[in-house]
C-alpha positions as CSV (number, residue, x, y, z in Angstrom):
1,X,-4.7,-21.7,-4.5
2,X,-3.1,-19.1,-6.7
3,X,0.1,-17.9,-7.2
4,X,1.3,-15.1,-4.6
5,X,1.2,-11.2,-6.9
6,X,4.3,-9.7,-6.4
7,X,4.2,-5.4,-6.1
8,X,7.4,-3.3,-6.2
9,X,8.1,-1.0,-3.5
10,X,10.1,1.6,-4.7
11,X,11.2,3.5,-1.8
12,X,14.2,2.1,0.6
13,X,12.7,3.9,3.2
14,X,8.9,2.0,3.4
15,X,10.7,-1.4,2.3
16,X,12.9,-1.4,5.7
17,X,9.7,0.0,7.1
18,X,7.8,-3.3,6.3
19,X,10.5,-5.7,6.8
20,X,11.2,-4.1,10.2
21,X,6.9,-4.3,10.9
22,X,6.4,-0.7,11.0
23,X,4.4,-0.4,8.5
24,X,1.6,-2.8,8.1
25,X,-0.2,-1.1,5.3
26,X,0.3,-0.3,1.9
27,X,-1.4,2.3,-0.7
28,X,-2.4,1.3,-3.9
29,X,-4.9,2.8,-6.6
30,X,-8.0,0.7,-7.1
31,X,-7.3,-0.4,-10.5
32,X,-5.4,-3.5,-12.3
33,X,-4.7,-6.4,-10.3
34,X,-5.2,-5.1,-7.3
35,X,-8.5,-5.2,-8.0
36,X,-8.1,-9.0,-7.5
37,X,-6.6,-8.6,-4.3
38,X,-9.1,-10.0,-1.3
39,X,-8.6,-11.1,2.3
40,X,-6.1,-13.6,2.8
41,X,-4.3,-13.7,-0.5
42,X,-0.2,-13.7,-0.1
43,X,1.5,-11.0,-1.8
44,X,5.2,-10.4,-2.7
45,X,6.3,-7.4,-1.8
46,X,10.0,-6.6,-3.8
47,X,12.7,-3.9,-3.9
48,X,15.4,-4.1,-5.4
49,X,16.0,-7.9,-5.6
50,X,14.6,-8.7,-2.2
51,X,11.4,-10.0,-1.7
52,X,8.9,-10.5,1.8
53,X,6.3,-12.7,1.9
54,X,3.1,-11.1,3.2
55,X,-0.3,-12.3,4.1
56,X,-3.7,-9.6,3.5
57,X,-5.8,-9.3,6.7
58,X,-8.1,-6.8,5.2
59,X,-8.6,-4.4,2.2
60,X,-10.0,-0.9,2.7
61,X,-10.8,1.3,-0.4
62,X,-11.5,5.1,0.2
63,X,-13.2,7.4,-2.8
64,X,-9.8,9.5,-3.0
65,X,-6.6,10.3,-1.9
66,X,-7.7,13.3,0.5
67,X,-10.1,10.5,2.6
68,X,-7.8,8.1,2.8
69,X,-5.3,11.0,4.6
70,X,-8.1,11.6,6.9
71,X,-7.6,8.5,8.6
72,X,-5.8,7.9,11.4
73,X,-5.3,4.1,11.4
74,X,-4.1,4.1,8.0
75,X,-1.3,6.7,8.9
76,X,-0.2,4.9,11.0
77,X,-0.1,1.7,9.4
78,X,1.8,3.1,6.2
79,X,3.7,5.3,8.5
80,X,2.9,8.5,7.1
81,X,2.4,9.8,10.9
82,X,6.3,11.1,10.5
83,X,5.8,12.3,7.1
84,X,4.0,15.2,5.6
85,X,0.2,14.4,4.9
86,X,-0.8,15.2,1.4
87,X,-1.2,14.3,-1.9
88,X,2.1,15.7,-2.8
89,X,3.8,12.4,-1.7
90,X,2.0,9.8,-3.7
91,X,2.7,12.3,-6.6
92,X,6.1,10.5,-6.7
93,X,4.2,7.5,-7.7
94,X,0.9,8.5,-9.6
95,X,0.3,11.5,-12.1
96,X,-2.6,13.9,-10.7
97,X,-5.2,12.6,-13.1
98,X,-4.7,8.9,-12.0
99,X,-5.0,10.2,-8.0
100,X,-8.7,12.3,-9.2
101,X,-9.5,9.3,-11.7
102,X,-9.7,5.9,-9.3
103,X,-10.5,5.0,-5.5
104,X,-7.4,4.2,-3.5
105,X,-7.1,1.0,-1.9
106,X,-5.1,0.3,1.8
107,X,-3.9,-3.6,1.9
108,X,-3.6,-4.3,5.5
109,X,-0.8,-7.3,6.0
110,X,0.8,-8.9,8.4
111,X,4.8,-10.9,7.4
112,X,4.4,-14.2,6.6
């Protein structure tokens, strides 16, 4: 078995989110190691020092950003229904070529 990746989460906000089991998804472009990511793997999650354990139950890649905001399952499992839905947000994240350049990728989890 390999060792668990570990992925920062850099807003407060979606970290409570998880650790409270609101949000049972996260957003990721298709690229790097998360490439290597399949069903089942354990994942750290970390902010700021803290770390949660979780487990994948399925991976879900969409062609784009604008798809992936289309569905309604993965707003609500990355709790976006309270937010505004566009690209906008994960601008804070990725520049606008990297959004137009790779698939995006929604890891489904569950705490471990």
């Amino acid at each position: 078995m390999r060792r668990p990746l570990r992925l920062t989460i850099r807003r407060e906000d979606s970290y409570r989110a998880i650790k409270e089991e609101v949000k049972y998804a996260e957003v990721r472009l298709f690229r790097g190691c998360i490439r290597n990511i399949k069903k089942d793997d354990h994942i750290y999650l970390s902010h700021n020092g803290e770390n949660v354990l979780i487990h994948v139950d399925r991976l879900k890649i969409f062609p784009n950003i604008d798809n992936m905001l289309k569905n309604d399952l993965v707003n609500i499992a990355t709790g976006l229904v309270n937010r505004k839905k566009d690209k906008k947000f994960y601008e804070q994240f990725y520049n606008k070529n990297e959004m137009e350049s790779y698939n995006v990728a929604v890891i489904f989890f569950r705490l471990v």
